[in-house]
Backbone as a ProteinNet text record, in pm:
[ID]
protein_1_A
[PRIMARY]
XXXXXXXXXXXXXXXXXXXXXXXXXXXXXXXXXXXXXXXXXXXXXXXXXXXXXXXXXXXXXXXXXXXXXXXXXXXXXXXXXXXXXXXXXXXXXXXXXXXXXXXXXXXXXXXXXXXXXXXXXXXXXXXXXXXXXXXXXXXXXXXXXXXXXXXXXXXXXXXXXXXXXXXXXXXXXXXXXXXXXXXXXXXXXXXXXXXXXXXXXXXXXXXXXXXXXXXXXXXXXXXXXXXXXXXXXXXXXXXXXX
[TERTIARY]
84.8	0	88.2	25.8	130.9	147.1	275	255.6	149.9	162.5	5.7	-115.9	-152.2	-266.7	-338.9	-469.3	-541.1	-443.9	-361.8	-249.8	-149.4	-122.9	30.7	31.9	-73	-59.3	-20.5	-105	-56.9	84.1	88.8	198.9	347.3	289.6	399.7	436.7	290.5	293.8	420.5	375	418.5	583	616.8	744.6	839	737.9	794.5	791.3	700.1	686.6	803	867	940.3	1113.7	1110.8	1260.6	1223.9	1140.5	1092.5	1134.2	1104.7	1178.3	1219.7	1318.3	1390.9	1335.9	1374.1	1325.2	1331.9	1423.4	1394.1	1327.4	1285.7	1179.2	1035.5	1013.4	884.9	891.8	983.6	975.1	971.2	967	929.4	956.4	1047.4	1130.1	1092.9	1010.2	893.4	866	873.9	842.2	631.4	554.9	490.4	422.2	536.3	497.7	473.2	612.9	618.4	504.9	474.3	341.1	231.8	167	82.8	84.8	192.9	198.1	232.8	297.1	298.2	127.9	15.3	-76.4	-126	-134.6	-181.3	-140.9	-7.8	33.2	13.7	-27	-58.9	-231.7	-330.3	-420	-456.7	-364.3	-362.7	-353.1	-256.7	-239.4	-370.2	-422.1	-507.8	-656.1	-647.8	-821	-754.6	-613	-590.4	-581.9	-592	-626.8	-776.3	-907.3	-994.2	-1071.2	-1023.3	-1140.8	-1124.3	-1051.8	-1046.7	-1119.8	-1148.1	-1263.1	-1408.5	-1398.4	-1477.1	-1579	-1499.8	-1569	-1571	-1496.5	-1539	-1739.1	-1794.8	-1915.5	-1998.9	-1920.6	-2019.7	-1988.2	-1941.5	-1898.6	-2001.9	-2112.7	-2241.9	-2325.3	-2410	-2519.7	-2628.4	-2618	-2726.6	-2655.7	-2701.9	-2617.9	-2734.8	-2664.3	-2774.3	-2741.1	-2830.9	-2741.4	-2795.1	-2714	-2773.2	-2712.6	-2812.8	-2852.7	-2812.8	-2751.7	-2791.5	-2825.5	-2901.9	-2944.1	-2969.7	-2962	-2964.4	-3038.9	-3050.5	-3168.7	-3111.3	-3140.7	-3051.4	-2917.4	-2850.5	-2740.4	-2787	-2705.7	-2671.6	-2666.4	-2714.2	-2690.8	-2594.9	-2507.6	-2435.7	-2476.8	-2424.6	-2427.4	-2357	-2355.8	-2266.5	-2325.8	-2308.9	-2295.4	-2240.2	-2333.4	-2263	-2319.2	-2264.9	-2323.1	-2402.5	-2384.2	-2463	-2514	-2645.6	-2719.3	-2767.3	-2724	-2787.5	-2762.8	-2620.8	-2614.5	-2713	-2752.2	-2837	-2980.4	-2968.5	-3128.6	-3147.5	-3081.3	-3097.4	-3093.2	-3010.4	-3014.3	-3128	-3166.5	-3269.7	-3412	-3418.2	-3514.5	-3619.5	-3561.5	-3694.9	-3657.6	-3648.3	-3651.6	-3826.6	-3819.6	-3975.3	-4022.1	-3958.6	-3962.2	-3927.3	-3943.9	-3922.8	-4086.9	-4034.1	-4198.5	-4186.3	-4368.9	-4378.8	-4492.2	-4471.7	-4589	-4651.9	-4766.4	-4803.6	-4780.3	-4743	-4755.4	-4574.2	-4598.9	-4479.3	-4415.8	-4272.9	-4248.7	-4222.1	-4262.6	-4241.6	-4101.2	-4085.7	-3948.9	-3938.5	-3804.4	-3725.2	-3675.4	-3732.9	-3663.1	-3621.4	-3488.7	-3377.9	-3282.3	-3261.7	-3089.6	-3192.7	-3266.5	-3337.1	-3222.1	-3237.8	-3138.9	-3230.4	-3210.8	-3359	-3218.7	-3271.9	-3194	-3297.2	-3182.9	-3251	-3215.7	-3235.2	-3183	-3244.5	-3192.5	-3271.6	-3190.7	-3286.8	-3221.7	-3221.6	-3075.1	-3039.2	-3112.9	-3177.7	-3261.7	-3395.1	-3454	-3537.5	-3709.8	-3668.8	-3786.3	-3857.2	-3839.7	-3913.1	-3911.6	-3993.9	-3979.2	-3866.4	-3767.9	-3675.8	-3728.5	-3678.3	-3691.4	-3623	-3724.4	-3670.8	-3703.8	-3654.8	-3682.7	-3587.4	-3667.2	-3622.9	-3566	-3434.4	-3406.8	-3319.1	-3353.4	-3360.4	-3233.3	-3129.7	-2994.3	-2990.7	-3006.8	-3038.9	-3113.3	-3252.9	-3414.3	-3324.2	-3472	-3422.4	-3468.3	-3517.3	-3567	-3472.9	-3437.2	-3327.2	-3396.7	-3297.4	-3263.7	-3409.4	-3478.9	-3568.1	-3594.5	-3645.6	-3670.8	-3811.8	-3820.8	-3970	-3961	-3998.6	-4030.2	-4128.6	-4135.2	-4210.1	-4348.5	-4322.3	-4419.7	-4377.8	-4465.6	-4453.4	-4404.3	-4344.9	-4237.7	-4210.9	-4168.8	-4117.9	-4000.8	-3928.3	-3714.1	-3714.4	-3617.3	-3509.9	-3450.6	-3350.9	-3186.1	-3202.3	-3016.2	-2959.8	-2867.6	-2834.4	-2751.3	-2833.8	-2769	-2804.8	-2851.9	-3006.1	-3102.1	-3171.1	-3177.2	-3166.1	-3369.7	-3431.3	-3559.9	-3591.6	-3754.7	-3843.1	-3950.6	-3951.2	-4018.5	-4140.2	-4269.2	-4305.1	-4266.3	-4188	-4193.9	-4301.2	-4352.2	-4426.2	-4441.9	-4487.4	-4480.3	-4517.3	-4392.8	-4391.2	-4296.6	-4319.5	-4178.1	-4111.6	-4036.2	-3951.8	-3794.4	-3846.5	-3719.6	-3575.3	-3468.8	-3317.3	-3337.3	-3151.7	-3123.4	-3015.4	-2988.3	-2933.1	-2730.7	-2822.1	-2620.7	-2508.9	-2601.6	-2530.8	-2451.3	-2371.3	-2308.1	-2409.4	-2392.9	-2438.4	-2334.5	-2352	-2310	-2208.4	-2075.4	-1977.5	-2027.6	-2076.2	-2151.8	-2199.6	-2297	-2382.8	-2325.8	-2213.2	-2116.3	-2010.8	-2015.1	-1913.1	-1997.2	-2124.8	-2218.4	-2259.2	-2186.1	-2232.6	-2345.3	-2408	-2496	-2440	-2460.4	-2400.4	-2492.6	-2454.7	-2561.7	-2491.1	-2548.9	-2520.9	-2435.4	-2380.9	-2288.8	-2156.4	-2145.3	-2052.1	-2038.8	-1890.6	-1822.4	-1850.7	-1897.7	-1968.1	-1856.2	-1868.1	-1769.5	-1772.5	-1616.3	-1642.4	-1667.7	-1789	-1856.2	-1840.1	-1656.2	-1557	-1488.2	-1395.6	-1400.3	-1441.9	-1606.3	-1696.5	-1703.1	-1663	-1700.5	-1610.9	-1474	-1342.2	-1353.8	-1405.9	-1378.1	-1475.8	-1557.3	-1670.6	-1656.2	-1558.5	-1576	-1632	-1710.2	-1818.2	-1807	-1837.2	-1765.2	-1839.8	-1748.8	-1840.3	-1950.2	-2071	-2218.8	-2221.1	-2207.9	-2215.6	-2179.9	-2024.6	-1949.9	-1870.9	-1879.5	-1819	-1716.2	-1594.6	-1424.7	-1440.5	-1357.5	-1347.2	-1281.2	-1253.2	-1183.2	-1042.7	-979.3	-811.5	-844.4	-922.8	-905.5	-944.7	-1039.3	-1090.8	-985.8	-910.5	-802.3	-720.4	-712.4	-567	-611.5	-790.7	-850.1	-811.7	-843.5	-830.4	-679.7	-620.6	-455	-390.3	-448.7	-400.4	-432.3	-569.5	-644.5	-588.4	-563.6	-470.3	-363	-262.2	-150.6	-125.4	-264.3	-315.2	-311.5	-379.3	-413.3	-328.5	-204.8	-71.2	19.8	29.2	100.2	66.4	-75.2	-166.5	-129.4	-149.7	-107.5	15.4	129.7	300.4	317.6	197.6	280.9	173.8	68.8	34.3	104.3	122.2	221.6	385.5	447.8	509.4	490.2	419.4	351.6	345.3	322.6	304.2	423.8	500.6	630.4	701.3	708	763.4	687.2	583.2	541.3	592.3	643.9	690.1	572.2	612.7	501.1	536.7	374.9	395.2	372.5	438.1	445.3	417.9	310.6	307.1	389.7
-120	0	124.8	222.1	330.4	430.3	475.8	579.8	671.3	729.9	809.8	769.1	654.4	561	575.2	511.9	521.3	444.1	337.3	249.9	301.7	430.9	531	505.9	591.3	634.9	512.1	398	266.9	243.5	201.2	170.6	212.6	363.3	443	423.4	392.1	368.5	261.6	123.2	9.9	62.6	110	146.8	205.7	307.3	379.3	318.5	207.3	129	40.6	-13.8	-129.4	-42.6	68	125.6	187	235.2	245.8	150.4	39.7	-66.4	-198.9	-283	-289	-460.6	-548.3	-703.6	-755.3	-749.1	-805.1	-769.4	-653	-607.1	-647.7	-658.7	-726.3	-894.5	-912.6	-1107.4	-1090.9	-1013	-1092.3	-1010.1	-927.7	-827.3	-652.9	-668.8	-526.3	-500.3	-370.6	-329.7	-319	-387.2	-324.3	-190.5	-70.1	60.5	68	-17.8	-17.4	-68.6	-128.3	-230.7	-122.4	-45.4	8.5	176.8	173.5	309.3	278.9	119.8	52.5	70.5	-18.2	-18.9	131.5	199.6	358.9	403.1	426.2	447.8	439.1	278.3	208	233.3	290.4	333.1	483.9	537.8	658.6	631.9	588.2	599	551.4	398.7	386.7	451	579.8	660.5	776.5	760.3	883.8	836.1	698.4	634.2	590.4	572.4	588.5	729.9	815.4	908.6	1024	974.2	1075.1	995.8	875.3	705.9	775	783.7	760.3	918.2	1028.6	1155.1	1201.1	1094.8	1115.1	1083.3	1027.8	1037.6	1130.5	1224	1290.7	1495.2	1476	1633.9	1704	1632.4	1687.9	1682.5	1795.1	1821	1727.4	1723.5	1645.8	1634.7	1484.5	1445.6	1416.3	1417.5	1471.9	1361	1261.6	1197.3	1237.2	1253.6	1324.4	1238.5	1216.5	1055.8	1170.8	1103.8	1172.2	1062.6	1075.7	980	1031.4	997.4	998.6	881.2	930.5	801.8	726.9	600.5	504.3	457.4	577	541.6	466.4	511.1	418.4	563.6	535.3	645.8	641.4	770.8	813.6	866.4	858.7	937.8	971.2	1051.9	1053.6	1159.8	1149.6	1196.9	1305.4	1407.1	1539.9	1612	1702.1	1779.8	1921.3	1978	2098.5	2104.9	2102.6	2120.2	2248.7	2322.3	2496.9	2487.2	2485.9	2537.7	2483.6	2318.7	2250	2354	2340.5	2403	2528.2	2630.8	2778.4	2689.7	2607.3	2643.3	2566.4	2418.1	2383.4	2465.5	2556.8	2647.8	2582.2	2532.4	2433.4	2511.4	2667	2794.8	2761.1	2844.1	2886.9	2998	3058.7	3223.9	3146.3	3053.2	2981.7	3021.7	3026.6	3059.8	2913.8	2848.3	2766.7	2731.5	2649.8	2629.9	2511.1	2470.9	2333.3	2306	2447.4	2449.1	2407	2267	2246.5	2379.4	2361.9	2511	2382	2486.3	2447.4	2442.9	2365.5	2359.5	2189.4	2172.8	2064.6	2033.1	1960.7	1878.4	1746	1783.8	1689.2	1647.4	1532.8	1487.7	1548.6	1441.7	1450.2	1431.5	1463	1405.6	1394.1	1274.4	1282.4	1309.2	1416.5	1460.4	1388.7	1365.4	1331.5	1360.9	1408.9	1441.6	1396.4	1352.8	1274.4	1315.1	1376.6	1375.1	1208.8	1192.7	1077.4	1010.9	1153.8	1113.8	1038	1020	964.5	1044.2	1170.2	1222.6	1255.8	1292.2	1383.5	1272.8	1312.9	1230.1	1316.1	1266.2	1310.1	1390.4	1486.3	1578	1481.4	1472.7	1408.5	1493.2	1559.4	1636.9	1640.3	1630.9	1590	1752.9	1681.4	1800.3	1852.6	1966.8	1975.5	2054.7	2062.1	2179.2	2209.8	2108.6	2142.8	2161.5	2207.6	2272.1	2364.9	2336.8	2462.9	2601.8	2634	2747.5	2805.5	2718.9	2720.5	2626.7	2602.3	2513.3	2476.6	2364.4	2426.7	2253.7	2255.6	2140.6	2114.5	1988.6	1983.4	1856.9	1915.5	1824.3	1755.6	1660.5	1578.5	1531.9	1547.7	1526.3	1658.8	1662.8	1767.1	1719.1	1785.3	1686.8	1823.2	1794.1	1885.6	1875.1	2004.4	1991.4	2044.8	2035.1	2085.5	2100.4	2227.3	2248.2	2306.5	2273.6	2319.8	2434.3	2467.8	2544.3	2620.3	2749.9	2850.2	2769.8	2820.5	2844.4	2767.1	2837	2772.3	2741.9	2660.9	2675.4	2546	2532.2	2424.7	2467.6	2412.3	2465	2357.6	2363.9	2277.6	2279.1	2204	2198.7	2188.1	2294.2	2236.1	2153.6	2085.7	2001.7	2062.4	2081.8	2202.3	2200.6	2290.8	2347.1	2472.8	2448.8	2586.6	2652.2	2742.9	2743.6	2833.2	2722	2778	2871.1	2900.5	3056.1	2990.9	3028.9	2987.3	3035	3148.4	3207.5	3148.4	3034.4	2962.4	2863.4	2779.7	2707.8	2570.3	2443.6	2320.5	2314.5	2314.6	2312.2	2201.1	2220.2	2165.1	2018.8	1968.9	1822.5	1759.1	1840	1771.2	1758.8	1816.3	1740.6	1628.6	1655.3	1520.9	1397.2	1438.7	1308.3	1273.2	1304.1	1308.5	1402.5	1515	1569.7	1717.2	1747.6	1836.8	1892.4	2015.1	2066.8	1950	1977.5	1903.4	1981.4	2095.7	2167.5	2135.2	2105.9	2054.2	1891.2	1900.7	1734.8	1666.9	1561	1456.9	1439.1	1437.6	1381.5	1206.2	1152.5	1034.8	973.7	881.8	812.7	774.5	693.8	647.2	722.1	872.6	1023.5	987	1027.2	1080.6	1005.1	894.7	780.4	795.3	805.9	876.1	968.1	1113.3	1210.3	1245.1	1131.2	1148.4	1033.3	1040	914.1	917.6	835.2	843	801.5	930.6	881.6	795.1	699.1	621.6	658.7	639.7	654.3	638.3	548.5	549.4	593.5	620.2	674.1	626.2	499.5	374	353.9	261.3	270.8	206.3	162.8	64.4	-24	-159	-275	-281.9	-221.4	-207.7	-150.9	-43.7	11.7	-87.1	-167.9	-295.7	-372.6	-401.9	-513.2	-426.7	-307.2	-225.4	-261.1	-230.5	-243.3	-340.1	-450.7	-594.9	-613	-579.2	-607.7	-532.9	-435.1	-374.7	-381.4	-509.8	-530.7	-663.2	-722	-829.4	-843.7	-733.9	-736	-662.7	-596.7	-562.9	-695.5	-760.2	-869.1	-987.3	-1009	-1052.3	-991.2	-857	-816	-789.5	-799.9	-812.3	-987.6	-1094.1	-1212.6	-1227.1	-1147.3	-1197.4	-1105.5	-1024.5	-952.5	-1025.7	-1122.8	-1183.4	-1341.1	-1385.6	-1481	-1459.7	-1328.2	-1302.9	-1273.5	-1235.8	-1236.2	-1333.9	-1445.2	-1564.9	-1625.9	-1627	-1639.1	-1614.1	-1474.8	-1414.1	-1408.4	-1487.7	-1485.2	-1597.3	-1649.3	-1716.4	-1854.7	-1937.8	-2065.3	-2079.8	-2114	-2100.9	-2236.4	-2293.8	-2490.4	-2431.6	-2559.2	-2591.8	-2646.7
0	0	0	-26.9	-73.4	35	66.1	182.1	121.4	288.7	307.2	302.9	304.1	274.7	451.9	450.6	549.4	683.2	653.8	720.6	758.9	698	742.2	888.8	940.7	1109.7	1199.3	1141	1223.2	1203.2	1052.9	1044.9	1077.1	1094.8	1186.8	1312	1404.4	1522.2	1542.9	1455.3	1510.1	1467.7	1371.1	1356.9	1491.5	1524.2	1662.7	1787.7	1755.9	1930	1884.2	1763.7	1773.1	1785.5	1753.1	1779.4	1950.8	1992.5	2139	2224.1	2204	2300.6	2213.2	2261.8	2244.4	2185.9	2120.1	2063.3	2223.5	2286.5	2420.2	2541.2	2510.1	2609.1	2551.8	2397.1	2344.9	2390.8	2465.9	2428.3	2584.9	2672	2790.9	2896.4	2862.9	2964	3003.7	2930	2977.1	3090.6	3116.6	3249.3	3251.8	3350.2	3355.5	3319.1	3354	3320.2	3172.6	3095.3	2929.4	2880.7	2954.8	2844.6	2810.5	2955.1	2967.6	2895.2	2850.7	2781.8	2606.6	2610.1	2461.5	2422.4	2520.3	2456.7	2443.8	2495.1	2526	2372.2	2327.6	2218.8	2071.1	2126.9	1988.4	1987.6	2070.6	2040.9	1999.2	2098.3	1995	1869	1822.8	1672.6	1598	1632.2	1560	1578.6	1684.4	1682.2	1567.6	1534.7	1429.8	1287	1245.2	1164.9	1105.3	1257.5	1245.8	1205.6	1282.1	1306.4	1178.7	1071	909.5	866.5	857.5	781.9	884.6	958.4	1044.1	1012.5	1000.7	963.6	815.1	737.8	557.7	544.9	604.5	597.6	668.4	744.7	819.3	820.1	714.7	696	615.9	633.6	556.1	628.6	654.1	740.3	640.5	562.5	456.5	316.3	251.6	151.2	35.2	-97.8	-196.2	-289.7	-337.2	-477.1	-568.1	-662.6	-833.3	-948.1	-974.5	-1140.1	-1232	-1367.1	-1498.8	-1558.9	-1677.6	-1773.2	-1861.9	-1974.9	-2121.2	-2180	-2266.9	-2331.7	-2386.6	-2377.4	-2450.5	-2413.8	-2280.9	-2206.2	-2093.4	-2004.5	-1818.8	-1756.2	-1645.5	-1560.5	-1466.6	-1490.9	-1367.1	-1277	-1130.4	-1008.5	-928.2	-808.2	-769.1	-608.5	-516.1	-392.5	-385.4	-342.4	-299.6	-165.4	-94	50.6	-29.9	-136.4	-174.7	-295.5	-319.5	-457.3	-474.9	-433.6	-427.7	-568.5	-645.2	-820.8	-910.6	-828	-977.1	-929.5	-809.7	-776.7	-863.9	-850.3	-905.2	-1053	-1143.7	-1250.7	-1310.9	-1235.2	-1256.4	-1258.1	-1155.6	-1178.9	-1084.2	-951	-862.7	-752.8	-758.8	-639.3	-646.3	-506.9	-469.2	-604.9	-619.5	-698.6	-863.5	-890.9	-1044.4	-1093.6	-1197.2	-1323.2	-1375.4	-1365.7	-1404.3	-1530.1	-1642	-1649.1	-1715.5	-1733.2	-1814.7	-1925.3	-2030.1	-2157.3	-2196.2	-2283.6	-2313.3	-2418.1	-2465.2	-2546.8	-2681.6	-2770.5	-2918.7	-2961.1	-3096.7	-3137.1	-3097.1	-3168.9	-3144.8	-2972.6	-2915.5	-2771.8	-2817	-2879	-2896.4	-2763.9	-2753.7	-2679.3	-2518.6	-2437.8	-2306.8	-2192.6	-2137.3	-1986.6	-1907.9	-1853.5	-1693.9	-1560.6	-1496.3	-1352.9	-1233.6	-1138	-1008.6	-924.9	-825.7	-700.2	-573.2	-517.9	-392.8	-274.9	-158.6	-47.2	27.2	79.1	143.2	296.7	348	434.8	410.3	305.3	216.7	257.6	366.5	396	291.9	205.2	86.2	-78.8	-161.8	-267.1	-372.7	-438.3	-499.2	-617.1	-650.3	-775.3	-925.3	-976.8	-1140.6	-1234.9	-1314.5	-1427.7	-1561.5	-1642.3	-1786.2	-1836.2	-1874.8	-1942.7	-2092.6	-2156.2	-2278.9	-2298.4	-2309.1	-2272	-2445.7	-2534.7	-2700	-2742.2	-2661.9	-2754.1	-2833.8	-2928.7	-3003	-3003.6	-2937.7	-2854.4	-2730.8	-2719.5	-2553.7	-2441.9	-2375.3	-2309.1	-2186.2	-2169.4	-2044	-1991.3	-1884.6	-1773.7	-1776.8	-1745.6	-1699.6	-1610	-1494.2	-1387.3	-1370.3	-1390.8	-1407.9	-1276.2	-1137.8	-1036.2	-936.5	-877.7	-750	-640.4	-592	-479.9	-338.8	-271.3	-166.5	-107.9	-147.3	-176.8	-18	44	129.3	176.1	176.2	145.3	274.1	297	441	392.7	270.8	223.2	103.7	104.6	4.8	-177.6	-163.9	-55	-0.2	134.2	246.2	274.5	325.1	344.8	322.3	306.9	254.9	192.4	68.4	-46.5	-81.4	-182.6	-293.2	-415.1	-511.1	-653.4	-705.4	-750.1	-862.7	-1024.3	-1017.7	-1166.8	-1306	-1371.8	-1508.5	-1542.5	-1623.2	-1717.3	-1698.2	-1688.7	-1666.2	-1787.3	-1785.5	-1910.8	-1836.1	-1899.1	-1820.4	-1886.5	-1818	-1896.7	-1967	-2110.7	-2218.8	-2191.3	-2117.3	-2096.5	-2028.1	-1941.5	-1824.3	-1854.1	-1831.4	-1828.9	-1768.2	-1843.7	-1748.8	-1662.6	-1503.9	-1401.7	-1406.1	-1355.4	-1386.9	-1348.1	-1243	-1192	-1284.8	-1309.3	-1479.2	-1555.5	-1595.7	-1708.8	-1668.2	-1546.1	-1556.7	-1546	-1498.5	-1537.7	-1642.3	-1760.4	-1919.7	-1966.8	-1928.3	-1983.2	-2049.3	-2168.9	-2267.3	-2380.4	-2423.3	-2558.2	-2683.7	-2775.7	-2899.9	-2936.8	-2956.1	-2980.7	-2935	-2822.7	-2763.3	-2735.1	-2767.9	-2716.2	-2609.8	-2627	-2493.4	-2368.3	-2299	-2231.5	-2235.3	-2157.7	-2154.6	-2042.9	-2032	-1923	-1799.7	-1902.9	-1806.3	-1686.1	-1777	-1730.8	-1614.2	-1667.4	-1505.9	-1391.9	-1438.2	-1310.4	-1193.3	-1271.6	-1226.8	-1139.8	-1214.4	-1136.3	-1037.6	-985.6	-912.2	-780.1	-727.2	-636.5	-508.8	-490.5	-380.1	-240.3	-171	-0.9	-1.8	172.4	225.2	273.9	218.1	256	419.2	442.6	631.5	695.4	683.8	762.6	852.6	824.1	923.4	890.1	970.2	922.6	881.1	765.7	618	687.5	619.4	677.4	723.5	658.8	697.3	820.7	837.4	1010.5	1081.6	1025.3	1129.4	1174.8	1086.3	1128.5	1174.7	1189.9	1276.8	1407.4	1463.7	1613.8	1605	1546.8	1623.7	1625.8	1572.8	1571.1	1749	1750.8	1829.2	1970.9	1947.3	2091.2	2104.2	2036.7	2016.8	2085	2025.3	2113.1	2254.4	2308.4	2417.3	2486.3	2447.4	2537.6	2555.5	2449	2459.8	2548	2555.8	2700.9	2790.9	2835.7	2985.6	3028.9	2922.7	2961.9	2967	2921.1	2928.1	3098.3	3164.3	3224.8	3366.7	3346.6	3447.8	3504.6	3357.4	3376.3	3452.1	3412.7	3476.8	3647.4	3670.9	3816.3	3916.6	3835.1	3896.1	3894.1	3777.6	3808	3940	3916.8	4034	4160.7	4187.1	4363.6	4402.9	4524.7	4588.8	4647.9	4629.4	4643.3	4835.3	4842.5	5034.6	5025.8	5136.3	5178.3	5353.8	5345.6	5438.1	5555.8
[MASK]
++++++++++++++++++++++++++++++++++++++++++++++++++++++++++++++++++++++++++++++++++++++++++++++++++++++++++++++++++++++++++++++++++++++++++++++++++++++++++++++++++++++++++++++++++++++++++++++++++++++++++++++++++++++++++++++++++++++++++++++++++

């Protein structure tokens, strides 16, 4: 594994506990005091190995997943903590103009968007969208749903179910393109690309397996020098005869 990896901190530890004392103080000759500040040590290290695994899932007050799809493709996704940009450009503000009447022209090249809050309180926003009308660019959300954001802007809203037309001057939000969605004018991205540049925390937030086996390694050899240092004990008490 490569330095700097989630294993560094341990693996440092054990480095520093094994020039710390000495091959013959690990085989039997430890002081009491040593043991108890060996294990102390070697847990520090591994709550500083845990607790970056342990808070990659939780640096979001609320977590958002957002689908792209294309017709006839696969959908990408990908996990994020702030949807404020798709929101404004999607046009699913409180203050969005909506309406039933589809717009005329060519709605070539669809993308269906999704966004789902991870708490699963609310039903997710899906809306089809047109970035190559030929009129300009516009959405239509498909059901009425109820969004809300912890970040700018901030509130709890209803979507209403309609159409709404972007603004043509904007840019598709850097997210949406790396999820493959693009005007016809412009070069697709590649799929592969996006999958790449989108990698998805751990959803839970729980320590991944290598930290697992650092705890157990380390409770392990906890409990190898609580038994080398009771056995020694008994060693050393004096047998009473009758």
């Amino acid at each position: 594994m490569a330095r700097g990896g989630p294993c560094a901190p341990a693996a440092t530890a054990f480095r520093t506990l094994r020039d710390r004392y000495p091959r013959a103080s690990l085989e039997g000759e430890m002081r009491w005091q040593d043991r108890i500040g060996a294990i102390f040590f070697l847990a520090t290290a591994i709550v500083g190995t845990v607790t970056p695994n342990a808070e990659a899932g939780r640096t979001c007050s609320a977590r958002y997943r957002v689908g792209v799809l294309r017709n006839g493709g696969r959908e990408l996704d990908a996990y994020v903590c702030d949807v404020g940009q798709l929101v404004l450009w999607l046009h699913v503000t409180p203050q969005a103009a909506v309406t039933q009447q589809g717009p005329a022209g060519d709605l070539s090249d669809p993308f269906t968007v999704t966004i789902t809050d991870e708490s699963g309180l609310e039903r997710p926003i899906v809306a089809e969208v047109y970035p190559s009308a030929a009129n300009g660019p516009v959405a239509h959300v498909l059901s009425k749903t109820v969004f809300r954001s912890r970040r700018p802007p901030v509130g709890r809203w209803v979507v209403p179910a309609g159409w709404r037309t972007l603004d043509a001057s904007e840019q598709i939000p850097a997210l949406l393109r790396r999820l493959g969605m693009f005007r016809s004018a412009e070069r697709p991205p590649s799929p592969s690309a996006s999958a790449v540049a989108l990698p998805t925390p751990n959803p839970s937030g729980k320590p991944d397996l290598v930290t697992l086996v650092f705890l157990l390694a380390v409770i392990a050899a906890a409990l190898v020098l609580v038994r080398q240092s009771i056995g020694e004990r008994k060693r050393g008490t004096p047998e009473l005869h009758s």
